[in-house]
C-alpha positions as CSV (number, residue, x, y, z in Angstrom):
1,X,42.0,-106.0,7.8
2,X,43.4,-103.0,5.9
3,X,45.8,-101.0,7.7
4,X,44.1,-96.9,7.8
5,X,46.2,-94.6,6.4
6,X,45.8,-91.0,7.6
7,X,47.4,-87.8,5.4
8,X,47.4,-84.6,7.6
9,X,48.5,-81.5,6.8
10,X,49.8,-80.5,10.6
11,X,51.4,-78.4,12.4
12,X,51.1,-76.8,16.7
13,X,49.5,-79.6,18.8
14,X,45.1,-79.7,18.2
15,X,45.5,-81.8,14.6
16,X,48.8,-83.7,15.7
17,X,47.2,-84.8,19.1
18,X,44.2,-85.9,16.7
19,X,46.4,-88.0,14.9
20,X,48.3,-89.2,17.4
21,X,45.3,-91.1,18.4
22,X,45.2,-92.8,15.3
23,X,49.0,-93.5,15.3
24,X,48.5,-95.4,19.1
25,X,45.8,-97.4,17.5
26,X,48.5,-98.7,14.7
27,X,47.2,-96.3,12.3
28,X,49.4,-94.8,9.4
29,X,50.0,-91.4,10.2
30,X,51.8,-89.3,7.1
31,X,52.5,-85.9,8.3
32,X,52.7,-83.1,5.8
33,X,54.6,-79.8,6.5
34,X,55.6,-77.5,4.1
35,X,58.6,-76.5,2.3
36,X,61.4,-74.1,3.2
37,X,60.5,-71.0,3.1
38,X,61.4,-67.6,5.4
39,X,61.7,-69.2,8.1
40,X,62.6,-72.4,9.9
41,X,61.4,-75.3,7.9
42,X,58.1,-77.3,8.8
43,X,56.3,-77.2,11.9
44,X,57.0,-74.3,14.3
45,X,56.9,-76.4,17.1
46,X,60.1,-78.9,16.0
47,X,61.9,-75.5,17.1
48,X,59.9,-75.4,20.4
49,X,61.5,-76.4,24.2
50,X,64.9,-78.2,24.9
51,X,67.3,-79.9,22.6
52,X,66.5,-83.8,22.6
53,X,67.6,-85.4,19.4
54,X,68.5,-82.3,17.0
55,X,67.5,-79.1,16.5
56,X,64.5,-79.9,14.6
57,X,63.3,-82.4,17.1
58,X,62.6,-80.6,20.4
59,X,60.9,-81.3,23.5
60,X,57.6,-79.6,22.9
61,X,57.2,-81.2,19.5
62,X,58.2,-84.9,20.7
63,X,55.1,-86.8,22.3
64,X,52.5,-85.4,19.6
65,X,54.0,-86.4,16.6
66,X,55.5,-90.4,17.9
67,X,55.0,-92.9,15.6
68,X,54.6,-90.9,12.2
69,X,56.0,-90.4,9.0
70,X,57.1,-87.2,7.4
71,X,56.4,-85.7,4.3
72,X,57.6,-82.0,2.7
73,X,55.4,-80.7,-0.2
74,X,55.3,-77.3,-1.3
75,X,51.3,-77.1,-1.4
76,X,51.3,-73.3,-2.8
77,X,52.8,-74.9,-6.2
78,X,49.9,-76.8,-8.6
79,X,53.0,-79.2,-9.2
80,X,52.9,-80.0,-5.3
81,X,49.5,-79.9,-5.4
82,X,49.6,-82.9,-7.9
83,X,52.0,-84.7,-5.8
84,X,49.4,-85.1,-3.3
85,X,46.3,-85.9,-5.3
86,X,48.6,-89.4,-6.8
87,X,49.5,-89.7,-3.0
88,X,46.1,-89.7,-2.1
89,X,44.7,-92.4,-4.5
90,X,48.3,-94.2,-4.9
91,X,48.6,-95.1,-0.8
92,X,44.6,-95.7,-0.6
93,X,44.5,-92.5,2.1
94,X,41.2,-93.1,4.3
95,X,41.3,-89.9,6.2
96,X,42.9,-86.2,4.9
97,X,43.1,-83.7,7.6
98,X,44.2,-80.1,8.2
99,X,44.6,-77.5,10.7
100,X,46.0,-74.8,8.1
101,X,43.2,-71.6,8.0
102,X,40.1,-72.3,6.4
103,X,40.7,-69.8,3.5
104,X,43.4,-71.6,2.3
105,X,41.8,-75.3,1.3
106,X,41.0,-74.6,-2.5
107,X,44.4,-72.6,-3.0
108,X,46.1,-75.5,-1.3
109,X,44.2,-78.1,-3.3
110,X,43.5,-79.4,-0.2
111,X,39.4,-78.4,-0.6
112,X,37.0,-81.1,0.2
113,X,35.2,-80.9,-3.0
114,X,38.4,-81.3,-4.9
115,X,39.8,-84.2,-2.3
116,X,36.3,-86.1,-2.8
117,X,36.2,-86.0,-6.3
118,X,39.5,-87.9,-6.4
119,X,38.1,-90.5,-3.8
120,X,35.0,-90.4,-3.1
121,X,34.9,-92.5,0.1
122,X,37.5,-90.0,2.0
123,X,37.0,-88.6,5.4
124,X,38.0,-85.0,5.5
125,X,38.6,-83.8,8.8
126,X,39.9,-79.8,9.6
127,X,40.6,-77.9,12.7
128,X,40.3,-73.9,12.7
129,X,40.1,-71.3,15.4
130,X,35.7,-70.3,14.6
131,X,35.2,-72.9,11.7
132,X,34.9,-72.1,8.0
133,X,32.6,-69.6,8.0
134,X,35.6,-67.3,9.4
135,X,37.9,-68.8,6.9
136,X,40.6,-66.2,7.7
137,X,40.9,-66.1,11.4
138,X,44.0,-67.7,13.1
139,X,44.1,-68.9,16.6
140,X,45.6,-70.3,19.4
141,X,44.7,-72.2,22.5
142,X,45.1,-69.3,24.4
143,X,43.2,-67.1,22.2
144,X,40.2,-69.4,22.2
145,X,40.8,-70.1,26.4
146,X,39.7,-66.1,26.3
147,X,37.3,-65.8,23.8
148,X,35.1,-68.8,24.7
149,X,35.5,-68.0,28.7
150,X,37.9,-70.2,29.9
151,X,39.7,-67.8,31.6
152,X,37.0,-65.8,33.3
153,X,36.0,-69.2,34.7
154,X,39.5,-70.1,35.8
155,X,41.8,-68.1,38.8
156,X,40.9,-66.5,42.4
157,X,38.1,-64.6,42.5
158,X,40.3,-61.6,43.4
159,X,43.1,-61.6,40.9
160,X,43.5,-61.8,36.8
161,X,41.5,-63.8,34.5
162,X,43.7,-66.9,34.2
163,X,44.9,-69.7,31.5
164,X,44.1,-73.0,32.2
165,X,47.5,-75.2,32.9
166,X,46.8,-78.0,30.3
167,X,45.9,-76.5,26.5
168,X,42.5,-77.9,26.9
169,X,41.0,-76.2,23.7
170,X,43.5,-78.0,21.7
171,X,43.0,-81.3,23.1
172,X,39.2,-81.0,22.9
173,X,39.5,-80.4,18.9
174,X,41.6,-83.1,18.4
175,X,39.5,-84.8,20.2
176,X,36.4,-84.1,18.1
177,X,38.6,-85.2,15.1
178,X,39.1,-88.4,16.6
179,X,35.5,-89.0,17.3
180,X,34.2,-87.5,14.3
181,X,36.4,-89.8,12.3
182,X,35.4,-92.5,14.2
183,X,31.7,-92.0,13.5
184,X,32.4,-91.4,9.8
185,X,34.1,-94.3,9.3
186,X,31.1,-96.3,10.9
187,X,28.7,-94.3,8.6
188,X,31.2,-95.3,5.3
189,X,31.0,-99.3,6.6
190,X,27.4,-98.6,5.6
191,X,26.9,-95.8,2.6
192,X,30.6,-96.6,1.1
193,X,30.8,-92.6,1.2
194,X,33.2,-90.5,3.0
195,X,32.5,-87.3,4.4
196,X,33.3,-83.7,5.6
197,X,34.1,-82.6,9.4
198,X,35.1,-79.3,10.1
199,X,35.8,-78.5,14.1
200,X,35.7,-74.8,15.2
201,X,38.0,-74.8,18.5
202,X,35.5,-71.9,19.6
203,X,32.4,-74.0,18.9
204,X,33.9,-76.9,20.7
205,X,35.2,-75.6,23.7
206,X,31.8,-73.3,24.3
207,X,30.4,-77.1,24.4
208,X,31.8,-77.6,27.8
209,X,30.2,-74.8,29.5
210,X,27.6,-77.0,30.4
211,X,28.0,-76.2,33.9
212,X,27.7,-72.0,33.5
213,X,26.3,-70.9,30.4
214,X,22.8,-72.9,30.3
215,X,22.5,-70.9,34.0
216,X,22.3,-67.5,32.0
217,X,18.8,-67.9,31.7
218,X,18.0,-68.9,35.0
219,X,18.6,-65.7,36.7
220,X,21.8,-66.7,38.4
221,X,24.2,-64.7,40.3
222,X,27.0,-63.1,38.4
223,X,29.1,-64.9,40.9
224,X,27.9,-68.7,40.1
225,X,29.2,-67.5,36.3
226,X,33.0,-65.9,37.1
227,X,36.0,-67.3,38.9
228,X,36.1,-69.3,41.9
229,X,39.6,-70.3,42.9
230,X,39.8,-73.8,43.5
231,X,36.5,-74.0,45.1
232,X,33.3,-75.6,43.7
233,X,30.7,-72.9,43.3
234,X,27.6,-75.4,44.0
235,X,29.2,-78.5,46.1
236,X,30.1,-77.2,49.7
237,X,32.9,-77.7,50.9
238,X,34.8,-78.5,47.9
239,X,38.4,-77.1,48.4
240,X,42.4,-76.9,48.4
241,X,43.2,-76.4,51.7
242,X,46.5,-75.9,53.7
243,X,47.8,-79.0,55.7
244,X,50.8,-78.9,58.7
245,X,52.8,-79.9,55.3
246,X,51.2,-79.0,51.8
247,X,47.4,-79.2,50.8
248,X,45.0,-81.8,50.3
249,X,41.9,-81.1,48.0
250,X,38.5,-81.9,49.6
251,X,35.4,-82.8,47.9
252,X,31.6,-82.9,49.4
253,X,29.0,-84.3,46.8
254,X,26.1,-84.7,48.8
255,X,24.8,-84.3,52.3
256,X,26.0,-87.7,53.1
257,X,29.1,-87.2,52.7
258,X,29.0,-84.3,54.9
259,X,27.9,-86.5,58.1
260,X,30.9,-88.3,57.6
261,X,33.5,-85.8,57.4
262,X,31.8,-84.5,60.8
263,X,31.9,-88.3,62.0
264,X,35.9,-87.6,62.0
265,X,36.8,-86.7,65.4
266,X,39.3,-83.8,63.8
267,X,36.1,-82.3,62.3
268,X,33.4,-82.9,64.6
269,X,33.2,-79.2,65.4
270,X,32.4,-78.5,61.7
271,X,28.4,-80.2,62.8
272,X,25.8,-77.8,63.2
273,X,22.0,-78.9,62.2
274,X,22.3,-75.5,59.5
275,X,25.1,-77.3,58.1
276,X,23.3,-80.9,57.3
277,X,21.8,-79.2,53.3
278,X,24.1,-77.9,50.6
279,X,22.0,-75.1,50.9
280,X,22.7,-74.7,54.3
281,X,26.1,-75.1,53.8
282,X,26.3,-72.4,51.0
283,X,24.6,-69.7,53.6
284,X,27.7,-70.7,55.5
285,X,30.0,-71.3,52.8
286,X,32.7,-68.8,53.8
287,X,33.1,-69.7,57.4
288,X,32.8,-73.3,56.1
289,X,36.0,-72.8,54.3
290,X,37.8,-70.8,57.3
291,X,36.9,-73.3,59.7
292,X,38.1,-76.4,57.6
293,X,41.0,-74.9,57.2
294,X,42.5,-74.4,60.3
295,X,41.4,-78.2,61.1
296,X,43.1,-78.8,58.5
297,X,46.4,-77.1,59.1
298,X,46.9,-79.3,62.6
299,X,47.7,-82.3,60.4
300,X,50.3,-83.7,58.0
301,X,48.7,-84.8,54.2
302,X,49.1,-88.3,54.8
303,X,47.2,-88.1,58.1
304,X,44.6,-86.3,56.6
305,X,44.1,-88.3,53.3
306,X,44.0,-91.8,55.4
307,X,41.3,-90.2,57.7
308,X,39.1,-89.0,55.0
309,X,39.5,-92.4,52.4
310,X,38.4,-94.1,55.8
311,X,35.6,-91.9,55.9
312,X,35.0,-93.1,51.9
313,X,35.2,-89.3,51.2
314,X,36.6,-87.9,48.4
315,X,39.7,-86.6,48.4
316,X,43.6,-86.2,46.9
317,X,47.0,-85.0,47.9
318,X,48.1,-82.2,45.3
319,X,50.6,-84.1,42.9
320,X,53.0,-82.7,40.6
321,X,54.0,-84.1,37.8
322,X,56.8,-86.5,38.4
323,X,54.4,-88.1,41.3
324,X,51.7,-88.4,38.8
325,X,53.9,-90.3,36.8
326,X,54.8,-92.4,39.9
327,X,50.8,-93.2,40.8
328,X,50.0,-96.9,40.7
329,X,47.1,-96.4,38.7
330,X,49.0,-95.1,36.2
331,X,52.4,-96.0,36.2
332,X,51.9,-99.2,34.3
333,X,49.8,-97.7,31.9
334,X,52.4,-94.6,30.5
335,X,53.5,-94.6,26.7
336,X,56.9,-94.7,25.7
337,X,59.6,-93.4,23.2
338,X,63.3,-93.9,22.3
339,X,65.6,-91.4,21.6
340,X,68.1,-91.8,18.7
341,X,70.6,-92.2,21.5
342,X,69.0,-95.1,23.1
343,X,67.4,-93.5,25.9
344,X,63.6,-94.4,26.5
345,X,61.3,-91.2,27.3
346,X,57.8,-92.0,29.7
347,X,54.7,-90.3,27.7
348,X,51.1,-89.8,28.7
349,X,49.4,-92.5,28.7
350,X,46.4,-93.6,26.5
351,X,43.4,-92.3,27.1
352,X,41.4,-95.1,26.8
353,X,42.9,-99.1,27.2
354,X,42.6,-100.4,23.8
355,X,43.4,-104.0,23.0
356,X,46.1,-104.3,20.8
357,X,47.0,-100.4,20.5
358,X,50.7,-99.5,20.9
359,X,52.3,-98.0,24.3
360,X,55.6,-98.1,22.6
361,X,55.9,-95.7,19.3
362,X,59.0,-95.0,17.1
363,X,60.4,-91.8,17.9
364,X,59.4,-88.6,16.1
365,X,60.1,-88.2,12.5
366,X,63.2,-85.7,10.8
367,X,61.8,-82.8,8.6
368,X,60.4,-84.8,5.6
369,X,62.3,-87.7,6.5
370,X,60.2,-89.7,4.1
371,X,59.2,-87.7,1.2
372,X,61.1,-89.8,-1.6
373,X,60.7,-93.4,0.1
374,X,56.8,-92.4,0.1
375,X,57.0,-90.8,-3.5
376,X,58.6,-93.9,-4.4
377,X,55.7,-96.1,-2.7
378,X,53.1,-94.3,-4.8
379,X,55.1,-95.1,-7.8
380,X,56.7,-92.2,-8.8
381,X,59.7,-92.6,-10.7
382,X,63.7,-91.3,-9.9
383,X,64.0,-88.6,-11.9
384,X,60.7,-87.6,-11.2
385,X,61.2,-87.4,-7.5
386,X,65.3,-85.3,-8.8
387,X,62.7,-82.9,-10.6
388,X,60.5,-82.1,-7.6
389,X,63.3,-82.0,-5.4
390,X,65.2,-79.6,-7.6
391,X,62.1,-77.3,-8.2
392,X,61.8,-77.2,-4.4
393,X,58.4,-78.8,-4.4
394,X,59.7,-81.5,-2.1
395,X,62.2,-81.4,0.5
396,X,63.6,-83.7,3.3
């Protein structure tokens, strides 16, 4: 079976996350960043984070872009331009994607009309902050974690409005790609046509409110629609609360559960025949809460999570990071990287098993580390490749 080839014009995390999907699938994955210009060269985020490898391969930038090639074209010049339409039909490309502002596709070349014409059967995929009907409005995660909510929704009641502490907005567009390619490509096995995607981060992330915004027009509380700490504002009691030596989060789904968690002898004082419906339980809600937690407090975290996986309720100790690493159910399952020097670097795993998709990926590409040897694939010639390079319409 052909090998899919992906050409993405990339840069931050959204499209390169996208495309890392492909690349742990076995995927080619040519990344295109631009040429030098006033500032640092290519993708800010090579220049983002600790020193790993080299300057222009830094922490932040590492686990997104494993497992790709590099490729720098000057896309403001018609001559770069041209570089990238033989590209396109020389390497057989099956998906072109961007995350550069909408506005910018036909002065790029980079247009889907233009890109189709030259193969008809492409998938076009491109990530912008409200879609292209605001073809000029950048964005960031952050920006799009205010505007679509994210951060009225997330934080204590009494304090700020709050990030979230994973770029979920990012991850959720790159995710769209990756489906939205997916389904395209299962709609070209049919038609032989390719088609057009466009994912507004703003349109995407508003499609997760499923669980406050539909409640707008059912008369709800402004406090069922704002922040609520770590607690659940419909599933009583669903909590973070303080043990004798950290926290363990708490989670009651249903009024079964409930008669268990007042079946354990440490919580027996909780019962009261009020208590036995959510409903009752959210008339009670605050003492609830105050109550659980000085239970709670009496006991270590281990105690407490054996007890209540006994009980077959749900619950989790509070991890950090390196102990989610650790976790048995994922340990096995981690990617992996190697530094130029030979050390091996533990990655987020996939996000999905796959059979046959790669847990191990080459480490991150140089700035345009493979302009000419991919030139040179699509049969341009040496001197042609000494011309461009001179002109400063490829670099690397």
């Amino acid at each position: 079976m052909k090998r899919r080839t992906v050409l993405s014009l990339e840069q931050a995390l959204s499209l390169p996350y996208a495309t890392l999907r492909f690349a742990q699938l076995g995927w080619r994955v040519i990344r295109i960043e631009s040429t030098p210009g006033r500032g640092l060269p290519g993708d800010p985020n090579r220049y983002i984070g600790g020193r790993v490898a080299d300057d222009e391969r830094r922490s932040y930038f590492v686990a997104p872009n494993c497992g790709k090639e590099a490729l720098a074209l000057d896309l403001k010049n018609p001559d770069g331009q041209a570089v990238l339409h033989r590209l396109l039909t020389a390497l057989d490309v099956d998906v072109f994607c961007a995350n550069t502002l909408p506005g910018r596709y036909a002065a790029f070349g980079i247009d889907y009309p233009t890109l189709s014409a030259l193969k008809p059967d492409l998938i076009w995929a491109g990530i912008s902050a409200l879609g292209p009907d605001y073809p000029d409005t950048p964005g960031y995660d952050p920006m799009v974690q205010a505007l679509a909510g994210y951060m009225e929704l997330t934080g204590d009641p009494a304090g700020p409005p709050t990030l979230c502490g994973v770029p979920l907005i990012d991850l959720k567009a790159g995710d769209e790609v990756y489906a939205g390619v997916m389904l395209a490509l299962a709609e070209r096995a049919e038609s032989g046509r390719g088609t057009r995607l466009d994912v507004s981060m703003l349109q995407a992330a508003a499609s997760w409110l499923i669980t406050t915004l539909p409640l707008l027009d059912f008369d709800c509380r402004p406090d069922e629609i704002t922040r609520a700490g770590n607690e659940h504002r419909k599933f009583i009691p669903t909590n973070a609360y303080p043990t004798a030596d950290g926290f363990v989060f708490l989670a009651i789904g249903n009024d079964v559960q409930w008669q268990r968690l007042t079946a354990i002898p440490r919580f027996a004082a909780l019962a009261d025949p009020q208590r036995a419906s959510n409903d009752g339980r959210h008339q009670a809600r605050q003492a609830i809460h105050r109550e659980l937690a000085a239970l709670a407090a009496q006991a270590p975290t281990a105690t407490l999570v054996a007890e209540l996986t006994a009980a077959s309720i749900p619950n989790a100790r509070i991890n950090g990071i390196a102990e989610v690493a650790a976790l048995d159910a994922l340990r096995d399952k981690l990617t992996a990287t190697t530094l130029p020097d030979g050390r091996r670097v533990r990655m987020q795993p996939l996000a999905v098993d796959h059979a046959g998709a790669r847990r191990e990926l080459p480490f991150p590409p140089r700035y345009g580390e493979h302009t000419g040897a991919l030139l040179t694939e699509a049969g341009f010639r040496d001197y042609e490749i000494a011309a461009l390079r001179r002109d400063g319409v490829i670099a690397g």
